[in-house]
N, C-alpha and C positions, 0 to 999 in steps of 0.2 A: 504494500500500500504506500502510497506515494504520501510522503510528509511537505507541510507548508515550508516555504526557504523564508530565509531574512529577507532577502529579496522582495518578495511579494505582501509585506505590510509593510503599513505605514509606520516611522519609526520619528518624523520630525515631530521635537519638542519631548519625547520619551526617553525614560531610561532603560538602557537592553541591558539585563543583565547577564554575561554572555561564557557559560564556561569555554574555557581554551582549552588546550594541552601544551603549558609553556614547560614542561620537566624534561628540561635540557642539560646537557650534561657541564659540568663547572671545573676546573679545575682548583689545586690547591689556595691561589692568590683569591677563589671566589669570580674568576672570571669567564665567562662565556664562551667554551671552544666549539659549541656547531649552533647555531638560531636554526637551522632550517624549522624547524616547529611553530617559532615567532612567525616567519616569513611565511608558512604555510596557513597560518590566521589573517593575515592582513587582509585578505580580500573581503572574508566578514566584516572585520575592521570597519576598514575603507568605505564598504555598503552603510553601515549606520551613520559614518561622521558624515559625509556625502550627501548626504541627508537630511542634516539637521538633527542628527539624533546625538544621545552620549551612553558610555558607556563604563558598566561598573564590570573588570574582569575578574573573573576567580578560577584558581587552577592550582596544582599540587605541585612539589619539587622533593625528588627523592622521597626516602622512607623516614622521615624525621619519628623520633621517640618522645610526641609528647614537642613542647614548646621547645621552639630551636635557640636555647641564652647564647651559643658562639656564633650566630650567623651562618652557619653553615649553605640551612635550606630555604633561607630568606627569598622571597625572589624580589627584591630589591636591586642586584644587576639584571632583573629581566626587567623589568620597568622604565630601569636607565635608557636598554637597547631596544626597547619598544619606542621610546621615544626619538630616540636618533632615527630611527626608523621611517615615523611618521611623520618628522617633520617638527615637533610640537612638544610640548610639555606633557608628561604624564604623570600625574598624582600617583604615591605609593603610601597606603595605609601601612599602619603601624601594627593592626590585628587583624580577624578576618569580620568580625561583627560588632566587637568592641567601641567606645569611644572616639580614637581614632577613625573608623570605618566608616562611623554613622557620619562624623564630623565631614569628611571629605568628602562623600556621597550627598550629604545636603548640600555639601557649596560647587557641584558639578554645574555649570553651562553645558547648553546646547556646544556638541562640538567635541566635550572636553574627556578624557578616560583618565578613571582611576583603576589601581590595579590593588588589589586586596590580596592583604597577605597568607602566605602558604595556609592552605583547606587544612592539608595534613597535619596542620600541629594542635589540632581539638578532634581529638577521638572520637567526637561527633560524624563528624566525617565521614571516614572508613564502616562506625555504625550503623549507620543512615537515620541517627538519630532528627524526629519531628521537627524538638522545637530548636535545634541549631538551623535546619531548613528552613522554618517561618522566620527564623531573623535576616538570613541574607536573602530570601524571596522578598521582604521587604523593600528591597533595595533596587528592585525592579519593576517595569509597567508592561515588560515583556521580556521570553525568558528563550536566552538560545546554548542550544547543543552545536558546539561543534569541536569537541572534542571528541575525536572518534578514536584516539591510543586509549580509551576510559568505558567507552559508552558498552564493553562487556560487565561493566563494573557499577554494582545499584549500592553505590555510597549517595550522601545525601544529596550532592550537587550536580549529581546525574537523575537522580530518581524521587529524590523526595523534595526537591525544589520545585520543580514542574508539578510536583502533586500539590504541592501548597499554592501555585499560583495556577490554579483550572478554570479561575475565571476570568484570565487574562492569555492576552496570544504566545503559545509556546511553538517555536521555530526549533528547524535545522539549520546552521548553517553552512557556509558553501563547501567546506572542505568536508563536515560530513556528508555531504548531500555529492558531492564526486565520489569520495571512497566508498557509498557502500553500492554507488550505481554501476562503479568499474567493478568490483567486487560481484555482485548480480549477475552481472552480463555476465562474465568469466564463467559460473555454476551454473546459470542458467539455458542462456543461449551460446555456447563458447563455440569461436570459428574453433575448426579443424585444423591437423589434430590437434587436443587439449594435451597438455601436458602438465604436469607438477613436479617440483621437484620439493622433496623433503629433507632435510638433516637435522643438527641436533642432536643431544644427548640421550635422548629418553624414548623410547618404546610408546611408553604411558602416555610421552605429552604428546603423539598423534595419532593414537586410535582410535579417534572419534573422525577424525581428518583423512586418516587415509580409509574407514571404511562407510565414509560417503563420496569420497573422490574413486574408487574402485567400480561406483554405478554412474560415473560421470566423465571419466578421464581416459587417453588411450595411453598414456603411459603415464609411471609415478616412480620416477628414479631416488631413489634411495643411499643417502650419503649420510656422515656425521656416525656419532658413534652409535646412534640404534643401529647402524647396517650390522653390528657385530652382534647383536643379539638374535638377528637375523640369521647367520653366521651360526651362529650355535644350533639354531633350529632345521638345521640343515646337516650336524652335525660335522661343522667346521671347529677348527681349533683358533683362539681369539687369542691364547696369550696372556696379558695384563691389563687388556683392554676393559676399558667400562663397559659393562653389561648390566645386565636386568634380568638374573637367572628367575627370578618368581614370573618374566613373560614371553619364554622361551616356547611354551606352548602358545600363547597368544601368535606370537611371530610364525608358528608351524600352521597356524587356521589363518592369518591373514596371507600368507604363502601360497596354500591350498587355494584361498579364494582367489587372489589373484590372478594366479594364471601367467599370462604374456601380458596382463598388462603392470603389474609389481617386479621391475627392474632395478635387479641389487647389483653393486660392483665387482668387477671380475679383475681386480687387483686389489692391491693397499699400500701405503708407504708408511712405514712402521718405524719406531725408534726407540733404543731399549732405556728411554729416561726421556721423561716429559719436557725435554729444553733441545733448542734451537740447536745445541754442539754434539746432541749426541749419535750413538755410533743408527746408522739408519739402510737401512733394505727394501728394496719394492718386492712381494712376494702375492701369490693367487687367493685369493679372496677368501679367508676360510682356513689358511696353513700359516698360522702366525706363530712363532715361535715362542716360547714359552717366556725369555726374558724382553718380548720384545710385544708394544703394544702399539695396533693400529692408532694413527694422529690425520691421517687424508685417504683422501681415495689415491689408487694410483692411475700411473698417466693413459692406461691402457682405458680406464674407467672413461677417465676425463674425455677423451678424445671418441671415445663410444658415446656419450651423454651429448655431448657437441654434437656431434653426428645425427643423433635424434631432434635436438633443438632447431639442426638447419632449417627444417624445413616444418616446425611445428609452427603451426596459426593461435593457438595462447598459450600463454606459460603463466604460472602460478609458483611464485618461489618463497620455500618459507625455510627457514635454515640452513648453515652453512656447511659443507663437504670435510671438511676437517678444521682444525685449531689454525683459525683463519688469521690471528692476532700473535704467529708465530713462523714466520718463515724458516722453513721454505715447505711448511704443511700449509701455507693458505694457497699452494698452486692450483691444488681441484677448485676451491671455492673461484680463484682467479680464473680458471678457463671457463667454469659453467659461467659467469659474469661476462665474459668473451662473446661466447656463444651466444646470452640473451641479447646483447648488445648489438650484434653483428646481424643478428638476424629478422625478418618482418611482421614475426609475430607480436600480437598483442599482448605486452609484458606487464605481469602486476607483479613487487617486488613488496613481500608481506613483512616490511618490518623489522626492528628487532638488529640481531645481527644480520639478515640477510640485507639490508638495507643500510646497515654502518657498511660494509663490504660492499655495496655499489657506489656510493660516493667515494669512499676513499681509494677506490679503485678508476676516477673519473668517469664510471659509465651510468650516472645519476641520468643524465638528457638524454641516452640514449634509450632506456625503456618510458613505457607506455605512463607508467604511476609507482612512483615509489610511497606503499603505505605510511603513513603516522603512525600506524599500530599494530606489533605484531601478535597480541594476543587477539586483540579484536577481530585481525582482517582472519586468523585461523580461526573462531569460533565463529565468523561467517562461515568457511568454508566448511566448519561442522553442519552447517543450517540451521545455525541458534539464530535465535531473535534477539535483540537487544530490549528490555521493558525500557532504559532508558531512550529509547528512537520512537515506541511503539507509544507511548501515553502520551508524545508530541499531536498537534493540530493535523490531522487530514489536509491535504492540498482541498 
C-alpha cells in the first residue's frame, strides 16, 4: 500500500517533526568521517524548508548507556555538519524533551531546524515507552518517517510517535519512500535473472532471507563465513573457521531445497591466524586444514560469481565474501563489487558492510541504490512489514 510522501502536504507555517537516521560513524576527536546518511536526508530537508515549513529533527547515534556525561554520542557535530550543509544555522538542543528542547522548539521560524539530542540516551526510546512519545509528538503538527536504517525497529520515535499524533498528517519521507520502492521492485517484479548475493557471519542471520529469496531468485551465491557451515553440511572439513554447529542440519535442508539455485564457493583463501601476515593457502571448498581457517572466498569462486553477475538483470547484495577490512581477504568482496559495478543490472547494495565496501571501494555511483539500512533493507527481503511504515497516512 502506497504511503503519503512529504511531498504531497502542505507543510508552510508547520512544524514537521521528522525522524532521520543521522548515526554516523565518529571518530576518536568526535569528528565526522562519512555524512553520506546526512546527505541522504537532505532532500526531505530541503522539501519542508522550501516550503515554508520548519523543522524539529530527532535521531539516535551509536548505543549510548543511558545519558552520554563525555560527549561521546552527542550528535552535536551532526548539527554542526547539517548546517554547513544547508547553508544556515541549525539549533542543537541540549536534551531530547527537556527544557532545552521545549525552549528551542518554541522559538523555531518558518524556515528554521533544530536538531534534538541523541533518542538513545532515555531508555524510553528503545522501550517504546507512551509518554516519552506524547512529549516529543508535541513538538510536531506533522510527523515524518524517513528513516529507513530504523523503520524495522518499533522504538518510540518510529512507532509510538505516529500513534500519539493520528490526528495529525503522518508522512514518508523521500529516502524512505525510494528505499522500500527499489526494494519492492527487486522481490516483487525483478528483471531477469535475479540474483542475491549473501555473506556474513551467521547461518541464523539469513534464514528467513535466503528461504524467501529460494521462491524468488535464480541464483543466491553464498560467501562470508556461513559458507563454512555450509561446508560442514556437506560434510567438508572447515578447520578453525567460525561455524554454527547447532545449524548444520539447517544448512543440509536449505541445500536440499535449493537445488541449482543455492551457489556455494568452490575455493577458499585460508590463513592459519586471523591477521593480515599470516602464513595463507587457497584450497577446495570444504578441505581446510585443521590449523588453518577460511577469511575469503577464493579466486576461482570470485571469478565464477563475476561470471554469473555479467549478465544478471538484478542483484541484491547483503554481506561481504570475507574479512573485507583486512587485506588481502577483502579481494572476493573486491571483485563481487567489480562485477556489480561493471555490469547492467539493476543493483541494490543492502547496507551495512556491504555498503561500507562499495564506497570505499569507489563503486558507490556505479550501482542502482546503495541502502541506508542493512537490517531493514534484509527484513524487506524477508517480506516483513515494517508497523512503523504501515500506521503512516495512505496516499
Amino acid at each position: 500500500m502506497t504511503k503519503q510522501s512529504i511531498t504531497q502536504i502542505d507543510v508552510a507555517g508547520k512544524r514537521v517533526l521528522m525522524r532521520v537516521d543521522f548515526n554516523v560513524p565518529l571518530n576518536a576527536a568526535s569528528e565526522i568521517t562519512d555524512d553520506r546518511r546526512i546527505e541522504m536526508a537532505l532532500p526531505s530537508i530541503h522539501s519542508v524548508l522550501r516550503r515554508g515549513g520548519s523543522l524539529v529533527l530527532m535521531s539516535h547515534l551509536g548505543r549510548p548507556q543511558g545519558n552520554d556525561d563525555d560527549g561521546r554520542f552527542s550528535l552535536t557535530p551532526v548539527a554542526k555538519r547539517l548546517g554547513v550543509l544547508l547553508g544556515q544555522d541549525v539549533a542543537m538542543a541540549g536534551d531530547t524533551v527537556g527544557d532545552d528542547a521545549n525552549a528551542k522548539v518554541s522559538q523555531l521560524v518558518d524556515g528554521g531546524v533544530v536538531v534534538l539530542e541523541n533518542l538513545r540516551f532515555d531508555p524510553a526510546e528503545k522501550s517504546g515507552d507512551s509518554e516519552f512519545a506524547a512529549k516529543l509528538a508535541n513538538f510536531g503538527d506533522v510527523y515524518c518517517n524517513d528513516a529507513f536504517g530504523t523503520c524495522h525497529r518499533e522504538h518510540a520515535s518510529m512507532v509510538a510517535v505516529p500513534q500519539a499524533m493520528a490526528d495529525k498528517p503522518r508522512v514518508v519521507g523521500l529516502l524512505v519512500e525510494k528505499e522500500i520502492k527499489y526494494l519492492s521492485a527487486a522481490i516483487e517484479s525483478p528483471k531477469r535473472p535475479f540474483i542475491a548475493i549473501l555473506g556474513g557471519a551467521k547461518v541464523s542471520d539469513k534464514i528467513m532471507v535466503i528461504n524467501k529469496l529460494l521462491d524468488v531468485c535464480d541464483h543466491i551465491l553464498i560467501g562470508g563465513a556461513m559458507a563454512y557451515t555450509f561446508a560442514l553440511a556437506r560434510g567438508g572439513e572447515v578447520g578453525k573457521s567460525l561455524v554454527e554447529p547447532d545449524k548444520v542440519d539447517l544448512a543440509a535442508d536449505l541445500l536440499e531445497r535449493g537445488g541449482d539455485v543455492l551457489v556455494l564457493p568452490v575455493d577458499t583463501h585460508c590463513g592459519d591466524d586471523f591477521s593480515a601476515d599470516c602464513n595463507k593457502e587457497v584450497v577446495p571448498f570444504g578441505a581446510i586444514a585443521h590449523e588453518f581457517e577460511g577469511l575469503d572466498i577464493g579466486p576461482e569462486t570470485a571469478d565464477k560469481y563475476a561470471g554469473l553477475l555479467a549478465n544478471a538483470g538484478t542483484v541484491v547484495w547483503n554481506g561481504p565474501m570475507g574479512v573485507c577490512e583486512m587485506p588481502p581477504f577483502d579481494a572476493g568482496t573486491r571483485r563481487v563489487a567489480e562485477a556489480i559495478a561493471a555490469s547492467d543490472a539493476i543493483s541494490i547494495i543492502g547496507g551495512g558492510d556491504s555498503a561500507a565496501a562499495i564506497e570505499q571501494l569507489g563503486f558507490a555511483d556505479q550501482v542502482s541504490r546503495v541502502s541506508t539500512g542493512g537490517g531493514a533493507s534484509l527484513a524487506m527481503l524477508e517480506g516483513k512489514t515494517f508497523a512503523a511504515v504501515e500506521l503512516l497516512d495512505d496516499e
